[in-house]
ChimeraX commands (.cxc) that place a marker at each C-alpha (Angstrom):
marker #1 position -13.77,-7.36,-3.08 radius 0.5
marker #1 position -12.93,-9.58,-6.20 radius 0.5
marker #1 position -14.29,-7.42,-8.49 radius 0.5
marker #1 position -12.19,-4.25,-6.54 radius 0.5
marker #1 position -9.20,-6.40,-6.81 radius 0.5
marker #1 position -9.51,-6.98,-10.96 radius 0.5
marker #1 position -10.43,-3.64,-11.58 radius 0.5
marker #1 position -7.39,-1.98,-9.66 radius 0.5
marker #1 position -5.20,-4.62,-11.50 radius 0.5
marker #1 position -6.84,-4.27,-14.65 radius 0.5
marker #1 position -6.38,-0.13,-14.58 radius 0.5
marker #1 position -2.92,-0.34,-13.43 radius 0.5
marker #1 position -2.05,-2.66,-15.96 radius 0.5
marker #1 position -3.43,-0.24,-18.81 radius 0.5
marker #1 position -2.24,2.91,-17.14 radius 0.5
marker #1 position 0.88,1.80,-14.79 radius 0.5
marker #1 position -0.47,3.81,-12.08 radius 0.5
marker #1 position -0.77,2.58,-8.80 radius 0.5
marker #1 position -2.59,5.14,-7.32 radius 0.5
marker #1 position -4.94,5.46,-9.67 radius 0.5
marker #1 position -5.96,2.18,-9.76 radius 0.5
marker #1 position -6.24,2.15,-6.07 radius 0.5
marker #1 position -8.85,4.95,-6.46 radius 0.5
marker #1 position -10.47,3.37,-8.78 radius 0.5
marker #1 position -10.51,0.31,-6.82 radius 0.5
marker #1 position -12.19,2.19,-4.06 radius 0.5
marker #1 position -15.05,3.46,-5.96 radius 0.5
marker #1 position -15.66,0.08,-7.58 radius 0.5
marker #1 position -16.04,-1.63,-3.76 radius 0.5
marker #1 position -18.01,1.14,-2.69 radius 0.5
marker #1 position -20.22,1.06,-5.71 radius 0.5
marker #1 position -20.56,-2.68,-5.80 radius 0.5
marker #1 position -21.55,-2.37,-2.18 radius 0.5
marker #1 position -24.14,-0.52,-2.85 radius 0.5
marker #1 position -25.57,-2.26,-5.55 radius 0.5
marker #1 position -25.42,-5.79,-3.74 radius 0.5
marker #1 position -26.35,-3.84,-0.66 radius 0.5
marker #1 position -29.78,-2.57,-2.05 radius 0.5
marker #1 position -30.68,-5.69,-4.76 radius 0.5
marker #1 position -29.48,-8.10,-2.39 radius 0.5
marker #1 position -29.60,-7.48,1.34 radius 0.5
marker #1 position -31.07,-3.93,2.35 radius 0.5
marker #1 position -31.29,-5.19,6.02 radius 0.5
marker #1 position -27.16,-5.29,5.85 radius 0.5
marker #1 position -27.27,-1.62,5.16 radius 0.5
marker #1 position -24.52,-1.49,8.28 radius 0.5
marker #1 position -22.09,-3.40,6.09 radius 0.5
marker #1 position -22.54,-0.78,3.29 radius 0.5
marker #1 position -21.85,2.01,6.16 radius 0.5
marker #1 position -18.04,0.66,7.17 radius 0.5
marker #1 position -17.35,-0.10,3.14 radius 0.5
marker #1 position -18.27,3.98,2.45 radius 0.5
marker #1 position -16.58,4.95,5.06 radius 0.5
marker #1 position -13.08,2.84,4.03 radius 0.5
marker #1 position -13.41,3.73,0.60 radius 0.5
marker #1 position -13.28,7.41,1.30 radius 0.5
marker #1 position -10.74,7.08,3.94 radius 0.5
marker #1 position -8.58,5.52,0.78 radius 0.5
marker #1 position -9.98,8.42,-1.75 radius 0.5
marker #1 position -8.63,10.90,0.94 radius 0.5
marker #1 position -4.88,9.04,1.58 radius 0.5
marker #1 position -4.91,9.73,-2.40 radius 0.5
marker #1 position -5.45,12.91,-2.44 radius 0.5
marker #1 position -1.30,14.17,-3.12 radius 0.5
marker #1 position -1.53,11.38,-5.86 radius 0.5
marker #1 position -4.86,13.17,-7.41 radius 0.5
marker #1 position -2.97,16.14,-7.52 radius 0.5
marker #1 position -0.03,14.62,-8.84 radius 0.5
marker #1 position -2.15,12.39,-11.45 radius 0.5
marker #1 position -4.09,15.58,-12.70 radius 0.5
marker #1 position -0.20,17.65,-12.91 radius 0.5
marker #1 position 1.25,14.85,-14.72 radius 0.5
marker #1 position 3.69,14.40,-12.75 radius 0.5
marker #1 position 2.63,10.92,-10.89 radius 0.5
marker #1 position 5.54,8.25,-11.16 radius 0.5
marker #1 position 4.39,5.24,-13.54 radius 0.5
marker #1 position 5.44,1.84,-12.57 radius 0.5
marker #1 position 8.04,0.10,-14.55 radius 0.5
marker #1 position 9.08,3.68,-15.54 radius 0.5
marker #1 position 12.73,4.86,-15.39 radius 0.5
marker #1 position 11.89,8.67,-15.33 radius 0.5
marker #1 position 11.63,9.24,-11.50 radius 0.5
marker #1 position 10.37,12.59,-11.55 radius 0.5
marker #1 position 9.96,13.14,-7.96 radius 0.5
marker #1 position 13.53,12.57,-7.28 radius 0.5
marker #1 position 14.61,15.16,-9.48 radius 0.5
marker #1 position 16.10,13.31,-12.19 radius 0.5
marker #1 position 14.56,14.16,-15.47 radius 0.5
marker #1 position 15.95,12.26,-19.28 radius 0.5
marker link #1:1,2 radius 0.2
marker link #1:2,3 radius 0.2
marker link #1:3,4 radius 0.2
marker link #1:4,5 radius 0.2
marker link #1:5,6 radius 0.2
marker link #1:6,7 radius 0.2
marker link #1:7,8 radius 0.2
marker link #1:8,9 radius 0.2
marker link #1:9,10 radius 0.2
marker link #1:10,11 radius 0.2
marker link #1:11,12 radius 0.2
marker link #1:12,13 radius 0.2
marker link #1:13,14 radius 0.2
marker link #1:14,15 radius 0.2
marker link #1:15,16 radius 0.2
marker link #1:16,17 radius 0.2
marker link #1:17,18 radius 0.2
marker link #1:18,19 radius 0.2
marker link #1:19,20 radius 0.2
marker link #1:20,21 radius 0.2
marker link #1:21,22 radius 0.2
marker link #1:22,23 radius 0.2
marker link #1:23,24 radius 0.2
marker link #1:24,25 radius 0.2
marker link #1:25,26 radius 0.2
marker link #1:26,27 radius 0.2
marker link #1:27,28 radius 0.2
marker link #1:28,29 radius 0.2
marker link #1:29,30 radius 0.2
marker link #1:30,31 radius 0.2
marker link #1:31,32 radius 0.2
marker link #1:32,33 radius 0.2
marker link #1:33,34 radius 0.2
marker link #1:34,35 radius 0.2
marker link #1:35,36 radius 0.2
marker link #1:36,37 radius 0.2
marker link #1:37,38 radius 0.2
marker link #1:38,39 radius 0.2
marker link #1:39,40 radius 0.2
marker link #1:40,41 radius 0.2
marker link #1:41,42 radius 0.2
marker link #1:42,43 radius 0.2
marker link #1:43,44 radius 0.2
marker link #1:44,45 radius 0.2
marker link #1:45,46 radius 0.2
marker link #1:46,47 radius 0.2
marker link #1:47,48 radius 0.2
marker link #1:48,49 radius 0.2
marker link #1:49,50 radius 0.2
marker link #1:50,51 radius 0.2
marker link #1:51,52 radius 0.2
marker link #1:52,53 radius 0.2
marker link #1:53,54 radius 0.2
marker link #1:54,55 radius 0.2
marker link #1:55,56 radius 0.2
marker link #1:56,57 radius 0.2
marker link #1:57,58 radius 0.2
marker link #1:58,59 radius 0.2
marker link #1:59,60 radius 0.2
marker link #1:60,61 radius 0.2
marker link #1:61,62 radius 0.2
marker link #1:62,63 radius 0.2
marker link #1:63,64 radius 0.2
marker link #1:64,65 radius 0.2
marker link #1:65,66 radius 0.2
marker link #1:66,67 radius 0.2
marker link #1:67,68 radius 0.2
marker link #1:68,69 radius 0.2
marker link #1:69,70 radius 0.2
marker link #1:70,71 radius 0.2
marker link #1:71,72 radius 0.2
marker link #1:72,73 radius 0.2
marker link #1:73,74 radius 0.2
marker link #1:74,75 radius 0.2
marker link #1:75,76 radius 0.2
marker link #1:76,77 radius 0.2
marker link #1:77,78 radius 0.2
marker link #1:78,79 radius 0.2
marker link #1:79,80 radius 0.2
marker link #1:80,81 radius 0.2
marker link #1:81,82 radius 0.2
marker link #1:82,83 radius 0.2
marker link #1:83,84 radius 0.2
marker link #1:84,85 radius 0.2
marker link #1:85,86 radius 0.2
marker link #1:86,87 radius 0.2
marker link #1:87,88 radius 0.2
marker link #1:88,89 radius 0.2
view
């Protein structure tokens, strides 16, 4: 989870997304899961099971952000161009 947490605030800090650093956040606990699962404690395998599953289930909540992110158009925090609201500068 630690390592989820400083990634998602490390890539929104760089990018100023919050979505994408809430997929990439996902990933990272699934991944690390995995790894820890396997090299660790393969007997826990039903631990790495209900992270999987939560990790997609937050992939798939992201999916209008995706969208948005690979468009362009995906508000940046901090930003004052609200693009969504139909104000453009």
């Amino acid at each position: 989870f630690l390592v989820a947490l400083a990634v998602f605030l490390l890539i929104t800090a760089i990018f100023r997304y919050v979505s994408l650093g809430s997929i990439i956040a996902a990933m990272t606990l699934a991944g690390t899961q995995i790894y820890l699962t396997f090299k660790t404690k393969p007997d826990e395998s039903w631990n790495l099971a209900i992270v999987l599953v939560i990790s997609a289930f937050i992939i798939m909540k992201h999916i209008p952000n995706i969208k948005r992110l690979i468009k362009g158009t995906e508000n940046k925090i901090f930003s004052k161009n609200k693009e969504r609201s139909g104000s453009k500068h």
